[in-house]
Each structure stands twice: as structure tokens, then as C-alpha cells.
C-alpha positions, 0 to 999 in steps of 0.5 A: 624332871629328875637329874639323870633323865635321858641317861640309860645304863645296862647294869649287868652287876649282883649283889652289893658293890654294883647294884648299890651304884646302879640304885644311886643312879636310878634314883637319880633319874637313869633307866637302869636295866638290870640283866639278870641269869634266866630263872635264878637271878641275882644272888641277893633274890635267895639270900633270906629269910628275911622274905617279902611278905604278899598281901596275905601275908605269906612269905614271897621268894624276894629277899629284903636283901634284894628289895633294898638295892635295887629300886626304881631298875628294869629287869632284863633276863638274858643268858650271857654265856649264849652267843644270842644273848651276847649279841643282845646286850651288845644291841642295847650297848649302842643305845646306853650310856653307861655298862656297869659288872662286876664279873672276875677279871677276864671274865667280860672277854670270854663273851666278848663283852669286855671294854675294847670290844663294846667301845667299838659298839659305842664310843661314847660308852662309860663302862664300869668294871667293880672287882674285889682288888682291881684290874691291874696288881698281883691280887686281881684274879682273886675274888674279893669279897666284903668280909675279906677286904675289910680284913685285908684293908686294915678295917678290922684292925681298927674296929672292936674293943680294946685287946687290953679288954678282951678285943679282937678283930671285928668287923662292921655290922654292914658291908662298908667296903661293898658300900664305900665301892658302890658310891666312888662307882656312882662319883665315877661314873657321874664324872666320866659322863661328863667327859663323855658330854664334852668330847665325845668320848667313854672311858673304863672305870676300874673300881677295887673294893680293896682301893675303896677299903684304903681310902675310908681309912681317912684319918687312921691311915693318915695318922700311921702315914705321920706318925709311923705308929700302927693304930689298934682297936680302940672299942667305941672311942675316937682316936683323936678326940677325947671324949669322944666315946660311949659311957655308962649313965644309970640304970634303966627302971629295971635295973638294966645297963643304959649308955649314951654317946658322949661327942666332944669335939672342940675344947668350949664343948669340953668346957660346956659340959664339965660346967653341967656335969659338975666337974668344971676344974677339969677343964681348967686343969692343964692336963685336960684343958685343950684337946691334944692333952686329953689325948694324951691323958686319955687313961687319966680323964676317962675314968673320973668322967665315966663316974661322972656319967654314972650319977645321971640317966640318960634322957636327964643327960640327953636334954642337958647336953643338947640344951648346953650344945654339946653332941651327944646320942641315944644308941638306937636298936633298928625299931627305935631308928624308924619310929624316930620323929627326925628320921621319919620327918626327913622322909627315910622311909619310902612306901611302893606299890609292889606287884606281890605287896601293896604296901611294901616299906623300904629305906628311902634315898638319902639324897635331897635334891631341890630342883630335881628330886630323885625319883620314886616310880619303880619298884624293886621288879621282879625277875625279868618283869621287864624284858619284853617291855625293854626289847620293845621299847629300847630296840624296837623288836617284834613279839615274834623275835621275843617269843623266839628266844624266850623258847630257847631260854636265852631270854 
């Protein structure tokens, strides 16, 4: 038994904020259908190479992009702008319990698909509205996208190196904000139906990539909101911990540059490693000996360590350090991440039995459950692989009506 059994969701959301938050929900044991455009589908389908190989090893036309968000969901097609299709999806709202977009504000009304007219559908519906900035504010017609949140959202301004050394914005290397919006969505909607349980009662969601980009500011936007100072790049270090960075240790056998992360995080760790590291006066040394005073001796501290760090390589430094309990880190490439014996012990990669390839690997669910453990039995479907199943199991409808529709390329 999985967390959400008996929980359906119509999840007429693409590309990454809404169907990340539909793929936690799936895999929490809800029956996701996923309405997708008749013939095209969801955006993410194109947005390759790379593309699926098939058994034989030739490229498919689904996108990893794709694949990796939208496991274990149903695919519905139907053609929303179409009055017939309209009046579908209003027909599987009465019988779900959640209904996630993630269409421009305004656009839901146009079909008549808007929260005040399907809560007279269905009551106890939790409808989810994801938009770039928000249902209410001067920004929310504009179309928001990662990239540009993560700018607007002060992101950008916090991530990269140091202008002193040749920085500049930079964003980060996946789509945090879409991410970050996907799962507040997924707490919302978890907390909503509990609401729902208890009174009977749905509610709107109104989820803002912009809201969710603030948010994730965590110890940086507290830090201006104290202080009043604006914070910038500070390359690979932490702004409120030293050292908390990646150094320099010696070379590869090749003569190339090598790095690990070094995680100081309390001042016995700091003590701890000057101790291995040969240097122990400076833990002793007042400038240094407590956190806030490395902080402030930043450009002092830093330089004396990264000679330090230069004199050892790094598995000789990996296996001191975590011998002495101090954090540290090897900076993995993504082939070194999957062969690694945690991450694979851990269980973080997940084989399907795809229609188009048998022995399809993707990243697996973060999530551990003991009692109810998420669920693995749907692979990421092609489009509409589903629609007559669902139209027949959800609503109960005729081959005939199907094969009408299907003619009219609604469905």
C-alpha cells in the first residue's frame, strides 16, 4: 500500500515546476493523469538530444528530459481548447481529487476550467495554479521562467565567483526555482488534502516560481533582512562559515589540478583538522580559534590553508579528514555520482520495463518510506498510451464514444 492510494489527480501541468510536484505525488502512490496536447504533448517530449534509445539502440523521439519527470503518471490526450474536451476534463474533475496547471493566469477561465468553475463541479477539489509570479502583483501576466527568476529572485546574485576574481552572475546548473516550486506545490497540496478530509472542503493553491526563488534565500535573505548589507558572489565558499569551501590539494598523476571540499562546521571540527593538517596553532590563535572570527579573518585564514591543502592528495586528505570526523567531499562528474557505492547502495537508480526500451535507467525517488514505500509500476508512458484505458476506467465510457472523439482529434 502506498501513502496516497485512492488519491487521483488530473495534472494538466508541462515542463518542470508542475510535473516535478505530479511525479512526488505519483510516486506517493496517486493516479496522476497526465493531459497532454493530441500529437505534440508535453513540451519536454522535444527537448533533446539526448533521446531514449530503443532496443536496438536507435534514438526514440522521448526526451530524457521527459522521462525523468514524469514516472509512474497516465497519459490522457485531449484538446482543451475544443468545447468537447473542455466538457472531458470537467468529467474527470468530479471524480479527482486534485487538478494541477500551470497555464498563464487568465488562461483557465478562457476554458472555463478556472478554480470558481470546477469547485461547483467538485467541492472538495484541491486545485493548484503554478505560474512564474503569482495570481495577485504587478507581475502576474508576465511569463516566468527558471532562468529569469533565478535572476530576478537575487539567485544569481549570490551564485558564481567572486567579482574580485573575474565573477559575474551565474546561474545554477539545474532548474532550482522550477524544482523548489515543484515541491512547496507537492507540501500544499499534501496539506490541503488534509483540509479537504476533514471539512469537506477544496481550496486554490496559488504557487509563484518568484515566491518559491525568495524563499530558498534561507540564510543569505535573512542575512540582508539583519544586516542591511547586500551579499554577493562568494565563488565556492559559504558566507557564514570558514572554511567552508573547495581548496586546491596536489595533483593528479598526470599533472592535472585535483580539489576537494573542505566543510568546517563547528569549531572542534576546525580544531580537529588543524591537528591533522599540521597547523594546530591556528586553532589557537584568537583570530581563528571560534567561527565568527574566522569570518572576519576570512582573507587572513584562507590563504595559510590553501597552502596547507596543496601539500597532500586528495584521497590521502579524504581518508584523514573522515577518519578525524571532519566534512568533506570529493566533487563528482555525473558518471562518478551513479558508480558510486553509496548512491547505488541507497538505491538511486531505478530500472523500468519501458514500452520502447526494456532496460530503461532513471533517477530514482529520493523518498524512503518505511510502511508505505513509494511506488514503482509506471513508467514515464508514451503520449496518450493511456486515454482509453482512463476513459474507460475513470468514467465508465463506451468504445464507441472513444472512437468518436479520437475521429474529431479531440482525444
Amino acid at each position: 500500500m502506498n501513502s496516497l492510494d485512492g488519491i487521483r489527480v488530473l495534472d494538466l501541468s508541462r515542463v518542470l515546476a508542475g510535473p516535478w510536484c505530479t511525479q512526488t505525488l505519483a510516486d506517493l502512490g496517486a493516479d496522476v493523469i497526465k493531459i497532454e496536447r493530441p500529437g505534440a504533448g508535453d513540451d519536454t517530449r522535444a527537448w533533446g538530444p539526448p533521446f531514449m534509445p530503443d532496443a536496438q539502440g536507435q534514438d526514440t523521439r522521448e526526451a530524457a528530459y521527459f522521462l525523468g519527470t514524469n514516472r509512474n503518471k497516465r497519459s490522457l490526450t485531449c484538446d482543451i481548447a475544443a468545447p468537447e474536451g473542455q466538457a472531458l476534463v470537467r468529467e474527470l474533475v468530479a471524480r479527482c481529487d486534485v487538478f494541477v496547471e500551470n497555464f498563464k493566469v487568465g488562461d483557465m477561465q478562457r476554458y472555463g476550467l478556472d478554480w470558481a468553475s470546477l469547485r461547483s463541479v467538485n467541492p472538495r477539489l484541491v486545485y493548484c495554479s503554478i505560474t512564474g509570479f503569482g495570481q495577485t502583483g504587478p507581475y502576474r501576466e508576465r511569463a516566468g521562467y527558471d532562468y529569469a527568476v533565478q535572476g530576478m529572485g537575487g539567485l544569481m546574485s549570490i551564485t558564481g565567483e567572486r567579482d574580485d576574481l573575474g565573477g559575474g552572475p551565474q546561474k545554477v546548473g539545474v532548474a532550482v526555482a522550477d524544482l523548489f516550486t515543484g515541491l512547496n506545490a507537492t507540501v500544499a497540496i499534501l496539506a490541503a488534502l488534509r483540509h479537504a478530509e476533514r471539512t469537506g472542503e477544496g481550496q486554490h493553491l496559488d504557487m509563484a516560481l518568484l515566491d518559491s526563488q525568495v524563499a530558498m534565500l534561507a540564510n543569505l535573505g535573512a542575512n540582508y533582512l539583519v544586516s542591511g548589507k547586500v551579499p554577493g558572489r562568494a565563488g565556492n565558499a559559504h558566507q557564514n562559515i570558514v572554511p567552508y569551501q573547495v581548496f586546491e590539494v596536489a595533483p593528479q598523476a598526470d599533472g592535472s589540478p585535483d580539489h576537494i571540499i573542505l566543510a568546517v562546521g563547528n569549531d572542534g571540527q576546525f580544531g580537529r583538522f588543524c591537528e591533522l593538517a599540521g597547523c594546530p596553532e591556528l586553532a589557537r590563535d584568537p583570530s581563528y580559534a571560534r567561527n565568527e572570527d574566522r569570518v572576519r579573518h576570512r582573507a587572513t585564514l584562507v590563504p595559510q590553508l590553501a597552502t596547507v591543502m596543496k601539500q597532500r592528495a586528495k584521497a590521502d586528505w579524504l581518508a584523514a579528514l573522515e577518519q578525524a570526523k571532519v566534512p568533506c567531499g570529493a566533487i563528482n562528474n555525473l558518471a562518478e555520482v551513479f558508480d558510486d557505492p553509496h548512491v547505488n547502495a541507497r538505491g538511486m537508480v531505478d530500472a523500468w520495463t519501458h514500452p520502447l526500451q526494456p532496460g530503461l535507467r532513471l533517477v530514482a525517488s529520493p523518498l524512503k518510506l518505511g510502511a508505505t514505500p513509494v511506488r514503482k509500476d509506471r513508467p514515464p508512458p508514451l503520449l496518450g498510451q493511456h486515454t482509453t484505458e482512463v476513459l474507460r476506467e475513470v468514467l465508465g465510457w463506451e468504445r464507441g464514444r472513444i472512437d468518436e472523439l479520437k475521429e474529431r482529434k479531440v482525444i
